[in-house]
C-alpha positions as CSV (number, residue, x, y, z in Angstrom):
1,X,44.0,72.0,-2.2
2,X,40.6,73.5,-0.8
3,X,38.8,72.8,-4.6
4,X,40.6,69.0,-4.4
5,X,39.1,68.1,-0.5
6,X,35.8,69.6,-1.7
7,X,35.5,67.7,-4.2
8,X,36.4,64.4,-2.6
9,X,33.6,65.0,0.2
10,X,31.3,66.3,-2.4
11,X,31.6,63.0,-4.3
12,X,31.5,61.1,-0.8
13,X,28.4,62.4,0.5
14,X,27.1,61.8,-3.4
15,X,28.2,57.7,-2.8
16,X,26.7,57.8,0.7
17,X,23.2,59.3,-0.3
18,X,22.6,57.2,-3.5
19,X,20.4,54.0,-2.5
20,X,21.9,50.7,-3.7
21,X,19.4,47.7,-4.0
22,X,20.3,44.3,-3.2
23,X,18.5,41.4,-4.2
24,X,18.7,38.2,-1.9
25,X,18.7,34.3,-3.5
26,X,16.0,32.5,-2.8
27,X,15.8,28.7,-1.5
28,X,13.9,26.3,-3.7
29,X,13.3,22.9,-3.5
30,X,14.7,20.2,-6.0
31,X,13.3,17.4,-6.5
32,X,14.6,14.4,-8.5
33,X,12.2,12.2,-10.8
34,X,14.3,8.9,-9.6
35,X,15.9,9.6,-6.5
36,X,17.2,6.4,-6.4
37,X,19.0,4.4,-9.1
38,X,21.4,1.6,-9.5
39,X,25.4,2.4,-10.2
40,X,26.2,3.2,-13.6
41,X,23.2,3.0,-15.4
42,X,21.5,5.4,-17.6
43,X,19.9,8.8,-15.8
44,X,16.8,9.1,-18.3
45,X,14.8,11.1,-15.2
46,X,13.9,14.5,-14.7
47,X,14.6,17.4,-11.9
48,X,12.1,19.8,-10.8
49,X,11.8,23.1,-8.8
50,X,9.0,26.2,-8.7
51,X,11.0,29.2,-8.8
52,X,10.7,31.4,-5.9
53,X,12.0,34.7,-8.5
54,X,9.9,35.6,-11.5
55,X,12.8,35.2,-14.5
56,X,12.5,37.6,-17.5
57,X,13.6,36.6,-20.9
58,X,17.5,36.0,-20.8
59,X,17.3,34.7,-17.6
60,X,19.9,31.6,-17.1
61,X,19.0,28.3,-15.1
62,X,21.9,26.3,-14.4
63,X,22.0,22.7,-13.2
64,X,25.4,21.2,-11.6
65,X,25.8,17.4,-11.1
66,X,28.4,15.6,-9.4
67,X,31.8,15.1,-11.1
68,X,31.1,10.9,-10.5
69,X,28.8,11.1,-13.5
70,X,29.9,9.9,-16.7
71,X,29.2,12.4,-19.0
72,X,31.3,12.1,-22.1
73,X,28.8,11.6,-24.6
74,X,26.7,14.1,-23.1
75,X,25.5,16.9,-25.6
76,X,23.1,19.4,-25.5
77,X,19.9,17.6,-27.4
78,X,20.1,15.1,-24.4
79,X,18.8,18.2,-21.9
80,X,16.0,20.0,-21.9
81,X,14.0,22.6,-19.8
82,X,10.8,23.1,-19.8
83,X,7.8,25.0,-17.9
84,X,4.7,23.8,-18.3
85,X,1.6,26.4,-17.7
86,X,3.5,29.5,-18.1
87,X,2.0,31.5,-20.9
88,X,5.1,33.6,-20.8
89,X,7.9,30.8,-21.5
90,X,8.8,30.3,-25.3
91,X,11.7,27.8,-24.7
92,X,15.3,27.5,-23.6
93,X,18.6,26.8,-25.0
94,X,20.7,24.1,-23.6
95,X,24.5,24.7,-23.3
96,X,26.1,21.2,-21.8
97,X,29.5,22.0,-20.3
98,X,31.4,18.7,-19.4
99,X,34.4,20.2,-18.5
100,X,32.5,22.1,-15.4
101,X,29.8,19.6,-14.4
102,X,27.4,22.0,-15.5
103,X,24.3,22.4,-17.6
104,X,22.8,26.0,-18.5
105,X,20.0,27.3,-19.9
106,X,18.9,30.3,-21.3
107,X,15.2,31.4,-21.3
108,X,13.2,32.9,-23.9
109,X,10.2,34.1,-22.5
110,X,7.3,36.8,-23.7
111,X,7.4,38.7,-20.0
112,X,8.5,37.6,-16.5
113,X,7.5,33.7,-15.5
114,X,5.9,33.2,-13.1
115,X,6.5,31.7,-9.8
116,X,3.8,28.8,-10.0
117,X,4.3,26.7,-12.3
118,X,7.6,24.4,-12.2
119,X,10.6,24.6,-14.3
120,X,11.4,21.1,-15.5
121,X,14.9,19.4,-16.6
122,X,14.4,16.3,-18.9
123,X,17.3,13.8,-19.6
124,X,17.0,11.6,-22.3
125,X,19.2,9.3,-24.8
126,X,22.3,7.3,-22.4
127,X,24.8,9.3,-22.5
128,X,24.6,10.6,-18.9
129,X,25.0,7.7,-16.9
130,X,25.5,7.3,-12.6
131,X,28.4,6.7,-10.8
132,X,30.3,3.5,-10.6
133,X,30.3,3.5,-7.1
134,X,27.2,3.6,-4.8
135,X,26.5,6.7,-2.5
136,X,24.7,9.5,-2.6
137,X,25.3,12.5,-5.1
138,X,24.5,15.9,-5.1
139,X,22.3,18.0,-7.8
140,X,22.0,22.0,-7.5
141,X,20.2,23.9,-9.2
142,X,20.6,27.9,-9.7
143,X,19.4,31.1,-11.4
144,X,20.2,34.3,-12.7
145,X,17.6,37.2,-13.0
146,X,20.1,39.1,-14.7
147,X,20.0,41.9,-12.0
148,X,21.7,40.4,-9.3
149,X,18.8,38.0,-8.2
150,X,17.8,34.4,-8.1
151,X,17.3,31.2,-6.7
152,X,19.1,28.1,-5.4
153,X,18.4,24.8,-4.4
154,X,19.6,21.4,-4.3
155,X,18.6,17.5,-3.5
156,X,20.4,14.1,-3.7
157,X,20.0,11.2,-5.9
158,X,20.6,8.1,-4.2
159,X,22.3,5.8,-6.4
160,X,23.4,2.1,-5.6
161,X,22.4,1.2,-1.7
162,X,24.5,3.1,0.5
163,X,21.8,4.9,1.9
164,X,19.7,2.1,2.9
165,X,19.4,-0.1,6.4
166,X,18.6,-3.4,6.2
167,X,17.3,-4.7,9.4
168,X,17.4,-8.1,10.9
169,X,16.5,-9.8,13.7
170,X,15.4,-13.7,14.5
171,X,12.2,-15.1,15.8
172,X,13.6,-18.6,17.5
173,X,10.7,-21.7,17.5
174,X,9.2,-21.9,20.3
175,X,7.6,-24.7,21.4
176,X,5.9,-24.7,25.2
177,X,4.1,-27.3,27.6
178,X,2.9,-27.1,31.0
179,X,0.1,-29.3,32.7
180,X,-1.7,-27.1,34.7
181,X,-5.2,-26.9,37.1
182,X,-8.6,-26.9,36.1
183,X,-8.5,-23.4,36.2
184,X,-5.3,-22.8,34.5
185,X,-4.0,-20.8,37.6
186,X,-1.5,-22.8,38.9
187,X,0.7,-25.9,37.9
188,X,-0.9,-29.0,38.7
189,X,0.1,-30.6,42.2
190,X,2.6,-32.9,42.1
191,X,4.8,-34.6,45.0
192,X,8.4,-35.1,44.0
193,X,8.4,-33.4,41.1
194,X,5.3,-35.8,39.3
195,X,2.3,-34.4,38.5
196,X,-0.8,-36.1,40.3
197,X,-4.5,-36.1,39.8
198,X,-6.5,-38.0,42.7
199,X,-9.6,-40.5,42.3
200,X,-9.7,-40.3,46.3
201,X,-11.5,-43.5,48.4
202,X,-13.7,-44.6,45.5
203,X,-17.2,-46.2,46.3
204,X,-19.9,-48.3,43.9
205,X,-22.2,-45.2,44.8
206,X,-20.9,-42.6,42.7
207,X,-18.1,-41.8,40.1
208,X,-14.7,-40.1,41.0
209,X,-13.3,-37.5,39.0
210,X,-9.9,-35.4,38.9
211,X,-9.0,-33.1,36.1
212,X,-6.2,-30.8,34.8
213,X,-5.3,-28.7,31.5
214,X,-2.5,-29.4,28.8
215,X,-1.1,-26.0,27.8
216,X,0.8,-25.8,24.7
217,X,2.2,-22.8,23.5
218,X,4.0,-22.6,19.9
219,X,4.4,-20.1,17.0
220,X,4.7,-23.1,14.6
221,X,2.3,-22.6,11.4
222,X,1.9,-26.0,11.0
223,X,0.7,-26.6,14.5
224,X,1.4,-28.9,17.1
225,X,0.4,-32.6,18.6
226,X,0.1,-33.6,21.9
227,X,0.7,-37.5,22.7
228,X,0.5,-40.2,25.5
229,X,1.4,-43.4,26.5
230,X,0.9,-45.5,29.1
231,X,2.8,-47.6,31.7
232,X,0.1,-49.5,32.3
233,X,-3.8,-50.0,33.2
234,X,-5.4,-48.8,36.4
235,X,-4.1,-51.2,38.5
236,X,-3.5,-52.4,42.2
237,X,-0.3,-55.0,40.7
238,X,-3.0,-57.8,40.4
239,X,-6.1,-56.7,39.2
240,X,-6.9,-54.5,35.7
241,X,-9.4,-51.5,36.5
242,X,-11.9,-52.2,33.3
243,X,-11.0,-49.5,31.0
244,X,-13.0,-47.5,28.3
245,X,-13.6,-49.1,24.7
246,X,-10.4,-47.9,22.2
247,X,-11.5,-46.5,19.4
248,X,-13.0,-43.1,18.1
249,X,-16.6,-43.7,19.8
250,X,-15.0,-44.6,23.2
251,X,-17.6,-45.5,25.6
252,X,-20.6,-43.7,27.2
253,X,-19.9,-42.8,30.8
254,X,-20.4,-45.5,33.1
255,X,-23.0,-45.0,36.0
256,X,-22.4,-45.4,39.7
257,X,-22.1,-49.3,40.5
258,X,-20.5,-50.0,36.7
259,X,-16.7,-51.2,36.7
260,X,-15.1,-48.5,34.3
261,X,-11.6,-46.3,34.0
262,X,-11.0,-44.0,31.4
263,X,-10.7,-39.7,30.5
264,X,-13.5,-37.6,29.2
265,X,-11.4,-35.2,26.5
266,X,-12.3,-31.4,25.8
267,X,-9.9,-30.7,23.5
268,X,-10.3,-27.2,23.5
269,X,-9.2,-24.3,20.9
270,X,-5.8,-22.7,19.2
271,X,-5.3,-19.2,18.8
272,X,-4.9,-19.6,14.9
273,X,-6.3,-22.5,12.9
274,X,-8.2,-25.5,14.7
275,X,-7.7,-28.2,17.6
276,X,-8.3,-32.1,16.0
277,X,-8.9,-35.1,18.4
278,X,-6.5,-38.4,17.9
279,X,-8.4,-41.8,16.1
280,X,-9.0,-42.8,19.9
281,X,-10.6,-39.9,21.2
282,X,-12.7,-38.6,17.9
283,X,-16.4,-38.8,17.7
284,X,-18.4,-38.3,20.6
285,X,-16.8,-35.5,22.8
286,X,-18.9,-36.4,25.8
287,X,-17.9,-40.0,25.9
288,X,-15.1,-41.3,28.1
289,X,-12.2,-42.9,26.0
290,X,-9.2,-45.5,26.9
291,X,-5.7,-44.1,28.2
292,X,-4.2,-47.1,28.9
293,X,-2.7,-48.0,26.1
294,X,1.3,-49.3,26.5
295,X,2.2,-48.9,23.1
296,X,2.2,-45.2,21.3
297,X,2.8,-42.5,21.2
298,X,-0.7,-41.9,21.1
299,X,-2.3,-38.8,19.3
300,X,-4.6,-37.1,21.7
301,X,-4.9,-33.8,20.4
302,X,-3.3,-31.7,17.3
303,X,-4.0,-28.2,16.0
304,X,-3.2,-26.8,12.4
305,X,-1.6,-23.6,13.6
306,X,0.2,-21.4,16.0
307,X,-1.3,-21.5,19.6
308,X,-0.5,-18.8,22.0
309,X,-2.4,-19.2,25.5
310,X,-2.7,-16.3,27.6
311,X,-1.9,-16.2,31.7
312,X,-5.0,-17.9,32.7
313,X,-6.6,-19.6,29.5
314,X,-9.4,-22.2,29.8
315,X,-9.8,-22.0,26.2
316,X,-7.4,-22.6,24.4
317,X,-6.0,-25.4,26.7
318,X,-7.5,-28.8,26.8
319,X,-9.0,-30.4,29.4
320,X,-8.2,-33.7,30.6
321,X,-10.7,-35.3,33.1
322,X,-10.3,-39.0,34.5
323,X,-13.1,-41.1,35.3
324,X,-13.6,-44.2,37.6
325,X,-16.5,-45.7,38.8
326,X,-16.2,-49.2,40.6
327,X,-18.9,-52.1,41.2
328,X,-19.6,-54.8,44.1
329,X,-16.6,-57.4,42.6
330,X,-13.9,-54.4,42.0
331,X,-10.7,-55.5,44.1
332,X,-10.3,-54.0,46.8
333,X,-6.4,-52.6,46.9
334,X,-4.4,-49.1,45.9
335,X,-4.9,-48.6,42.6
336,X,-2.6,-46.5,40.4
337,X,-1.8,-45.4,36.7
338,X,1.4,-43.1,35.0
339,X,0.4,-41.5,31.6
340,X,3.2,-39.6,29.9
341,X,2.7,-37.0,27.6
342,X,4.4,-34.9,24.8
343,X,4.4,-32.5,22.9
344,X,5.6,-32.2,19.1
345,X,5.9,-29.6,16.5
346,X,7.1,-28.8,13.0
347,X,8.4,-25.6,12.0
């Protein structure tokens, strides 16, 4: 009994003394030639990894795929591995095994690879094919060092579009107008809810002015047009102010003492594109033009592309300034005019 229990803690303190070595896997990252593919289509990609463990000759590198794959036809000539750079790799044998969802390969190598260069897995032919169904699948990839040491490491093929977001959102027209002060600050006055833009107590010894802006604001790429028409001339009921000559030359601005009614037009900019004047107010910007047409609309202004005015814009507004000068035989009386605007736009 003594020779038995020495024995055992002979042998135990043998087992306790002797070092075992163990080797840890190491992570490596897979990567997938074509990451994404369409459903059931034919997988004629590659997979790639640097291994983190130096493989001697023997060594196995095994590739699992999901079981969604069709893989039927799948034999080994469609699968290859290869390792470009490494003076020490000969080749490797393929061994497909359907029944597992597996691939291996065995290396034959002149010495231990090296941990540089990347091990690569080429599918070609169609006989391995994606899912039927769209989502994402999951390759792995691991090794054997043949002593207990290797690597793993894995990545997803997307296949079909499961895996992407579409986002949406809508961008409404928008189509703004204001008339506003000179200095685009503040709305123009107005009393009861009309706008109003006063000549004052006119005299034959100088000419009256009053001004505001036209602010249109749009996202429209083809622009906008801004339009008025007329209730009726400058008028007291029973006499005509004399207005400016219609037409694209207008007239030039009457002195002090000269009978004449009509706007002065600064037509301003857009954000994108360019501002146009209408027929009626085209050639000579610094002439004074009629506004008291009845019939219309009548194109004032139009621009060629979005416009997008900031707070307090004087540029790309227009100006609108009317004009009256009066002479000796002007009837005396309250004279007043309505001009209605608008504003169009095609989107």
């Amino acid at each position: 009994m003594k020779k038995l229990l020495s024995v055992v803690i002979a042998f135990l303190v043998l087992f306790i003394t002797i070092p075992i070595s163990f080797v840890d896997a190491a992570g490596v990252s897979l990567t997938i030639g074509t990451a994404s593919m369409a459903i059931s289509t034919a997988y004629n990609s590659t997979l790639s990894f640097v291994p983190a463990t130096g493989l001697p000759t023997s060594s196995i590198v095994t590739l699992y795929y999901d079981t969604a794959y069709t893989d039927t036809s799948l034999v080994n000539g469609n699968v290859a591995l290869t390792k470009t750079g490494d003076g020490n790799f000969t080749s490797a044998t393929t061994s497909v095994d359907i029944a597992n969802n597996k691939i291996d390969f065995t290396i034959s190598a002149t010495g231990t690879l090296n941990t540089s260069n990347a091990f690569i897995i080429t599918f070609s032919g169609s006989n391995f094919v994606t899912p039927g169904t769209g989502a994402n699948y999951t390759f792995s990839v691991v090794t054997d060092n043949l002593v207990g040491g290797g690597d793993s490491g894995a990545a997803v093929q997307y296949v079909g579009n499961t895996n992407q977001v579409k986002i949406t959102a809508v961008v409404k027209p928008i189509l703004t107008f204001t008339i506003r002060n000179t200095a685009d600050n503040a709305e123009q006055s107005a009393v009861s809810g009309l706008k109003t833009c006063s000549l004052g107590v006119l005299s034959t010894l100088s000419v009256s002015t009053c001004d505001y802006r036209l602010k249109v604001g749009t996202n429209s790429l083809s622009g906008y047009t801004v339009a008025y028409i007329s209730d009726t001339n400058f008028t007291n009921g029973s006499y005509n102010m004399t207005s400016a000559t219609a037409g694209s030359n207008g007239s030039a601005p009457a002195s002090a003492g000269t009978e004449q009614y009509g706007v002065l037009l600064t037509a301003g900019s857009a954000t994108v594109g360019t501002i146009s004047r209408g027929t009626d107010f085209l050639t000579t910007t610094t002439n004074v033009y009629q506004i008291t047409k009845t019939s219309g609309p009548n194109t004032m202004i139009s621009s060629n592309g979005p416009n997008a005015p900031s707070g307090t814009d004087t540029t790309n507004t227009s100006l609108v300034q009317h004009r009256v000068a009066i002479d000796s035989a002007t009837r005396p009386g309250s004279y007043s005019h309505t001009v209605s605007y608008t504003v169009s736009a095609s989107f």
